[in-house]
C-alpha positions in Angstrom: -21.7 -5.8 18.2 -21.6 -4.1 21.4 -19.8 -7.1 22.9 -17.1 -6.9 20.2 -17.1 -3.3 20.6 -16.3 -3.7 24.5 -14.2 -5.8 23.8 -11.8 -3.4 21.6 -12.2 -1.2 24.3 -10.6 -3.5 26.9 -8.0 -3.9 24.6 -6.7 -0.3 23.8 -7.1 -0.2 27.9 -4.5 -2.4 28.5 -2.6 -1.5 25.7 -2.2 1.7 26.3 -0.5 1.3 29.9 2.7 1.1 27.6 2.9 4.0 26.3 4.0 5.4 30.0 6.0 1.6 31.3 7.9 -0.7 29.3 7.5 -3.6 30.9 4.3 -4.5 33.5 3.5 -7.8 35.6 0.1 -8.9 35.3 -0.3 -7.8 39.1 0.4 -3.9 37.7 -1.7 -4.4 34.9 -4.8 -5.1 36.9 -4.1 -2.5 39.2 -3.8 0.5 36.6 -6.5 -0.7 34.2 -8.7 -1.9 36.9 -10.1 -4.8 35.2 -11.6 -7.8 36.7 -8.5 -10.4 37.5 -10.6 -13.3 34.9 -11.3 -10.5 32.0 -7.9 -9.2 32.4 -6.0 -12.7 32.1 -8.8 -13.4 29.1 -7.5 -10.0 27.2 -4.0 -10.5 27.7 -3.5 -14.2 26.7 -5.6 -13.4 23.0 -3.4 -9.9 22.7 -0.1 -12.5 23.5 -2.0 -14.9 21.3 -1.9 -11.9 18.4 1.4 -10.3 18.4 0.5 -7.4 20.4 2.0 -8.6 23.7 4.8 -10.7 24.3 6.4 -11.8 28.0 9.9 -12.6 28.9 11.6 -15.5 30.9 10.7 -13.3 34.1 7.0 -12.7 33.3 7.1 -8.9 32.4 4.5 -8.1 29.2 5.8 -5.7 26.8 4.0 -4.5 23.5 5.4 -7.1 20.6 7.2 -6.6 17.6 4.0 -6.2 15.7 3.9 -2.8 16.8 7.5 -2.4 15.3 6.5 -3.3 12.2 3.2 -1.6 11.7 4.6 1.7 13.3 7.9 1.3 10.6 4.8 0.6 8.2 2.7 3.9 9.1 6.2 5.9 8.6 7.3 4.9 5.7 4.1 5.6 4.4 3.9 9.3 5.7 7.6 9.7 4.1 6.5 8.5 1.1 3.6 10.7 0.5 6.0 13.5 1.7 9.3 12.9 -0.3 7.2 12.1 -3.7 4.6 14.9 -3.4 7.2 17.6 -5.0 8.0 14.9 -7.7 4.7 14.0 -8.7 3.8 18.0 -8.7 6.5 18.6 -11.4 5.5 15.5 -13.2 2.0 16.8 -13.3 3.0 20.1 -14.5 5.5 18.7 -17.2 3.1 16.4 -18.6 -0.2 17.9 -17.8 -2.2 14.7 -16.7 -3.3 13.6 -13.3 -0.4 11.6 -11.3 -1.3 9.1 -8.7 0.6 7.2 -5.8 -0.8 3.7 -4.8 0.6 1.4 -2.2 -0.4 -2.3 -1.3 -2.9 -2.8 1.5 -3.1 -6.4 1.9 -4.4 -7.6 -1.5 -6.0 -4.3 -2.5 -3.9 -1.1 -3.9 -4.9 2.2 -2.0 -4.5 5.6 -3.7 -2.2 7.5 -1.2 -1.8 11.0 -3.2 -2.9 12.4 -6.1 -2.1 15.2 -8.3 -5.2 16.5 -10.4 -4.8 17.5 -14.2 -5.6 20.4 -14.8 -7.3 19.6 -18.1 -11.0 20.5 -18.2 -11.6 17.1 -18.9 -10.4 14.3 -16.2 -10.1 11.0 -14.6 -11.5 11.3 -11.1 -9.4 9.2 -8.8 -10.1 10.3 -4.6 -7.1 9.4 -2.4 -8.3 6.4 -0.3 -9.8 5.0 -3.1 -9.3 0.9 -3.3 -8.6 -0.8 -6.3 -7.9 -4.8 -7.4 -3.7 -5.4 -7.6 -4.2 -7.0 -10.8 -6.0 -4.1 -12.7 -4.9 -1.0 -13.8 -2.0 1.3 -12.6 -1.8 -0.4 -9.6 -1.0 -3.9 -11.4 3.1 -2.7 -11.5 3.1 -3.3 -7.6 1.9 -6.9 -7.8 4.6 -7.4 -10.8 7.3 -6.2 -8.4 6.1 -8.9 -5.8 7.7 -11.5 -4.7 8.0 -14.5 -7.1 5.9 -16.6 -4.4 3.1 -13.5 -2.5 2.2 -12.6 -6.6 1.3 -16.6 -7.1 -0.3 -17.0 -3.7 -2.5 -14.1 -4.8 -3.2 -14.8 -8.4 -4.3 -18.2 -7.0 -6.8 -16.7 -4.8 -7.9 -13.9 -6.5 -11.3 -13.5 -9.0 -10.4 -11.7 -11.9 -13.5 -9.4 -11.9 -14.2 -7.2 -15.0 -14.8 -3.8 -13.9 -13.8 -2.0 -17.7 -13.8 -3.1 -21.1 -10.3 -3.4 -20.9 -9.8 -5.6 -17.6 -7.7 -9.0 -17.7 -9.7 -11.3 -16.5 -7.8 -14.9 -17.7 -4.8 -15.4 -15.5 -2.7 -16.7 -17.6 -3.0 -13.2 -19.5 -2.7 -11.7 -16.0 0.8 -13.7 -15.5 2.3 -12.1 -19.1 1.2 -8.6 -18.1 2.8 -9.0 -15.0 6.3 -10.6 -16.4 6.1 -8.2 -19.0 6.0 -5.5 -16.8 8.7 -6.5 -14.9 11.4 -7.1 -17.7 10.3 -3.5 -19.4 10.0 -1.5 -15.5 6.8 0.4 -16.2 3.1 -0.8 -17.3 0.7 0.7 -19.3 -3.1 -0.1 -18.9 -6.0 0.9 -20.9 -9.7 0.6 -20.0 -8.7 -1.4 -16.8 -10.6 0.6 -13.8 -12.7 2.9 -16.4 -13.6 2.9 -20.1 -11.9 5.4 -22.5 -8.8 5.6 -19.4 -5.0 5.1 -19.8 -2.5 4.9 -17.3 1.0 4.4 -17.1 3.1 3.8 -13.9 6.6 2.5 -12.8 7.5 1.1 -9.5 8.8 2.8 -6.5 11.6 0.8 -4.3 13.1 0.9 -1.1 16.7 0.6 0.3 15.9 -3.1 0.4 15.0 -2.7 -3.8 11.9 -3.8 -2.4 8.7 -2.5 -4.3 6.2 0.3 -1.7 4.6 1.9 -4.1 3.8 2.7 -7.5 3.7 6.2 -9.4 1.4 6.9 -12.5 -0.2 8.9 -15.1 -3.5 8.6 -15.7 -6.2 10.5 -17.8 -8.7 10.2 -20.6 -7.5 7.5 -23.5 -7.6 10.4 -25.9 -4.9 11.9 -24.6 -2.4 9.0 -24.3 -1.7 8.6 -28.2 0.7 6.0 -29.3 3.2 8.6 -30.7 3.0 10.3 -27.0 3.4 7.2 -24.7 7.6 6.9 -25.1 7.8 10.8 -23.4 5.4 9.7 -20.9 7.1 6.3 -19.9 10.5 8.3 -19.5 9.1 10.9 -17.4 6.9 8.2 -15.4 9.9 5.5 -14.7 12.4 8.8 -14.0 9.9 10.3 -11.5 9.7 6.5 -10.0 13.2 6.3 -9.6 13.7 10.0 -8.1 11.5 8.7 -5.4 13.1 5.5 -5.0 16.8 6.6 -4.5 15.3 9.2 -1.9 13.7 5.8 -0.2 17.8 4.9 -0.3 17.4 2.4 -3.3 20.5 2.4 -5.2 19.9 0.5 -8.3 16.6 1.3 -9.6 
């Protein structure tokens, strides 16, 4: 462990150097970080290796494109949270139940932002909190997928009960999904928790890409089948406030 952990700490060495040069020889490198010429040219070939560093035709290292993408990641993540906190406060307020955000993290959802009910009884739900892609509100984010990343993961995946109400046969899993995609919205019950109901719509980007999903969620009591029509309206319009702000044009 502290090997590994040494290790980690070589690496944000070098890697930071480029925050103040653009471009560094390996003869640079080892004179700012100091490192041992072997240890250096260990680090640097497994960071090129990863997509952290790449090197052009003259032998100059520069942070790689990985860093693009994760950075582009981290933001549009912040601007979510940002441009769909005022949304999901009115929603809460209009429909009095607890309204959650959820993104994908690799193949888990993550609760970004939350608005609590403020009914004296609730659904708990902390932001950071991890949940399963195929089970519960989270499951409209994997119907939004890809045709080919939602098979690769239903392939992989155990479909592990954690509620009276979770899917746990695939093929059922593959109808929940294609149903939620034709109707734009999904409604769970029992999925995460027992005596729970959800119901959430996809959020898009200017690519009509899905980055998140918006939902309602509270104790089943509440979500009545006369009631659920009002609250898949006010879900899907919330979801689509927050998509055109993203610059998505069609949802």
């Amino acid at each position: 462990m502290q090997a590994h952990n040494k290790t980690v700490v070589k690496s944000m060495q070098i890697l930071t150097l480029f925050l103040n040069h653009p471009k560094l020889s390996f003869n640079e490198m080892m004179d700012y970080s100091n490192l041992p010429k072997t240890s250096l040219h260990r680090m640097v070939v497994s960071l090129e290796e990863m997509g952290f560093l790449t090197k052009d035709d003259d032998g100059y290292y520069s942070l790689g494109l990985i860093f693009l993408q994760l950075g582009q990641l981290v933001s549009e993540r912040l601007d979510i949270r940002k441009i769909a906190y005022p949304i999901m406060k009115e929603l809460r307020d209009d429909v009095e139940e607890a309204v959650n955000l959820i993104i994908r993290d690799a193949d888990e959802a993550m609760y970004i932002e939350k608005v609590d009910t403020k009914q004296p009884v609730r659904l708990y739900t902390s932001i950071g909190r991890r949940s399963p892609l195929y089970a519960g509100d989270s499951r409209i984010i994997l119907a939004y997928l890809p045709e080919e990343d939602r098979e690769s993961y239903i392939e992989k995946v155990e479909l592990k009960s954690m509620a009276i109400g979770t899917i746990n046969d695939k093929t059922i899993l593959r109808q929940a999904l294609d149903e939620a995609k034709k109707n734009g919205y999904t409604i769970t019950s029992s999925e995460l928790e027992n005596y729970t109901k959800s119901v959430s719509a996809p959020i898009l980007n200017g690519d009509n890409q899905i980055v998140a999903g918006i939902s309602v969620a509270g104790i089943e009591a509440r979500f009545k089948e006369d009631r659920l029509p009002e609250l898949i309206e006010k879900v899907t319009n919330a979801a689509k406030q927050i998509s055109w702000k993203l610059g998505c044009k069609t949802s």
